[in-house]
C-alpha positions, 0 to 999 in steps of 0.5 A: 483535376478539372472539377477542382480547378472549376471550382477555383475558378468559381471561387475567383470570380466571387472573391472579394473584389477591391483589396484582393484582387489588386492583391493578386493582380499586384504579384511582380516577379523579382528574380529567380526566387523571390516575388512581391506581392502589395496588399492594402485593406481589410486584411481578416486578421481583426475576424481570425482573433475574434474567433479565437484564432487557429491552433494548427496550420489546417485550421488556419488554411480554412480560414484563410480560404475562406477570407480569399475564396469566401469558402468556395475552395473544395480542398483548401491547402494548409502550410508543409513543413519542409525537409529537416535541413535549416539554418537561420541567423539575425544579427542586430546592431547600432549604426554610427549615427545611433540608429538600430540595424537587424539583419535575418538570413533565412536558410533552407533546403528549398525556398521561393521567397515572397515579399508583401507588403501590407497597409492595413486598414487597422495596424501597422504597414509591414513588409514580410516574407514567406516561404512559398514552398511551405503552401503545400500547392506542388512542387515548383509552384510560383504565383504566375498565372491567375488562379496562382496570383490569388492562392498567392495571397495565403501569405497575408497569414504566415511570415517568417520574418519582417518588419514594421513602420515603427522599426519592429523586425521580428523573426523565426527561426528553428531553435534546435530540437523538436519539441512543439509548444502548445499552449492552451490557457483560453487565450486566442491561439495562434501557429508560430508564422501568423504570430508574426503578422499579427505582432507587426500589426500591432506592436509598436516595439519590443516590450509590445511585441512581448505583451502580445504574445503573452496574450495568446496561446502559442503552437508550433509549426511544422511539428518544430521548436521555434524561437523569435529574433524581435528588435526595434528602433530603440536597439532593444533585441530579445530572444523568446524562446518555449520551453514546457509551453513556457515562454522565456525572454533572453536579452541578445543581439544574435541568434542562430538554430540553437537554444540561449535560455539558460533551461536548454543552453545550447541544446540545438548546437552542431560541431562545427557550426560557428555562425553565432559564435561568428556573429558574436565576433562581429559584435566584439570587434565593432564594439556593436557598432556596423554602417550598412555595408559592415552588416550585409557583409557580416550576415554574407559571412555567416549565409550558407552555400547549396549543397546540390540536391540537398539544401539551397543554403541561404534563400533571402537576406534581409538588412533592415534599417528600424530607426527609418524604417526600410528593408533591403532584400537579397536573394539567394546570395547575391549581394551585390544586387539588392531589393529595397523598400521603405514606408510609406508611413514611417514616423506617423504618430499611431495605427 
């Protein structure tokens, strides 16, 4: 243990100073279960597809220390996948005014949110989320103390979920079985989390987002089906989804854990869960049409409560405004005290 965290030590002291130690130094603990963490510059995203990407979360892990600690840490950590219990949900609407609303819960046996927000030197500003869990550094770990701060910063690669400065939201959530997909068609490859970076990155709105992920060889995290919630200011909202390593697009406003493309209808669905069909009675009864208030009110219905010892239920609630781009978080249930962010370069004319 003393030998590893000398190392650690010797790799922060030689870490790239600038952009990632203000990253590490930007850490802010929000409330009990989420942090935020800023990040602005050279992000490594440009060098990871120019090597050809990562086709597993180890290798990612290799790259990403040595982005961080510039190849110095001894053991680097890779992404975990957590307990089987999951839940996720988005819902994506239009507001009175004509503007587009998606709300993401984001449902697990256990989670520690981070929020980071990230101006790159070439792409879009975004904020994203990670669960922190899911780094693998130890049970109960959080981004408090130094060496924590800068292992912390392995979240410029992974996101469950997000949204850009061009009102692209896009989202993963567990598509309900456990059929990885592994694409390998000599395009640069990417795990399910670093795809959403680097579609938030690059994409200005959907049918960019779906010209990307054409462009690369998709695999899958922690040994699972996933499938993508993408909506954007226009009010345009699909759901992609893998199936025989072939990605399929469905036209939808809502999506749960559970498969809508018409090869695996419903594969994934258990009796008794009706959050989508709640959702879709949300969107009848609104004609599709939600004011904030109306939307947070309808992502709470459909969030999970813990079940002690089991699952912690919803873990963060995002209600994410595309048309003028901002993001209000909710930690943990508790609605009534919200996390908002905006852009600073919301409505600029390219990257």
């Amino acid at each position: 243990m003393g030998f590893a965290i000398a190392i650690l030590g010797e790799a922060i002291a030689l870490a790239q100073a600038g952009p990632i130690q203000e990253g590490a130094m930007s850490v802010l603990k929000l409330e009990d279960g989420l942090y935020y963490m800023e990040y602005r510059g050279e992000d490594g995203f440009a060098g990871l597809v120019e090597r050809g990407g990562a086709r597993s979360a180890g290798e990612m892990s290799n790259y990403v220390m040595g982005f961080i600690f510039q190849g110095l840490q001894s053991q680097p950590q890779s992404p975990q996948p957590g307990p089987a219990e999951y839940g996720c949900s988005a819902l994506t609407v239009r507001t009175p005014d004509g503007g587009t609303m998606m709300g993401r819960n984001f449902d697990f046996s256990s989670a520690t949110g981070m929020v980071l927000h990230t101006v790159p030197e070439n792409g879009y500003e975004t904020y994203t989320t990670f669960n922190l869990d899911f780094l693998g550094f130890g049970k109960g770990w959080v981004p408090e103390g130094m060496q924590n701060r800068y292992m912390a910063l392995s979240v410029l690669f992974f996101a469950l979920d997000g949204v850009n400065e061009k009102g692209l939201a896009m989202a993963d959530l567990m598509a309900g079985d456990d059929v990885q997909t592994h694409q390998e068609n000599g395009k640069p490859a990417l795990t399910t989390t670093t795809a959403i970076c680097y579609i938030l990155k690059n994409a200005a709105n959907v049918d960019e987002a779906l010209e990307l992920l054409r462009g690369i060889d998709m695999h899958s995290d922690i040994g699972a089906a996933h499938h993508y919630a993408i909506s954007d200011a226009s009010g345009r909202s699909v759901v992609v989804e893998y199936v025989d390593n072939q990605m399929i697009v469905v036209e939808s406003n809502a999506v749960a854990n559970h498969y809508l493309c018409q090869a695996k209808r419903n594969v994934g669905l258990i009796e008794g869960d009706c959050r989508y069909d709640n959702m879709l009675r949300y969107l009848e009864e609104t004609d599709g049409t939600m004011n904030e208030k109306q939307l947070t009110d309808a992502m709470s219905s459909v969030s999970q409560a813990p079940v002690d010892g089991k699952f912690l239920g919803t873990a963060w609630t995002m209600i994410m405004d595309l048309g003028t781009p901002s993001v209000t978080y909710y930690s943990r249930r508790n609605f009534e005290s919200g996390h908002r962010f905006e852009f600073e370069r919301s409505g600029r004319g390219g990257k």
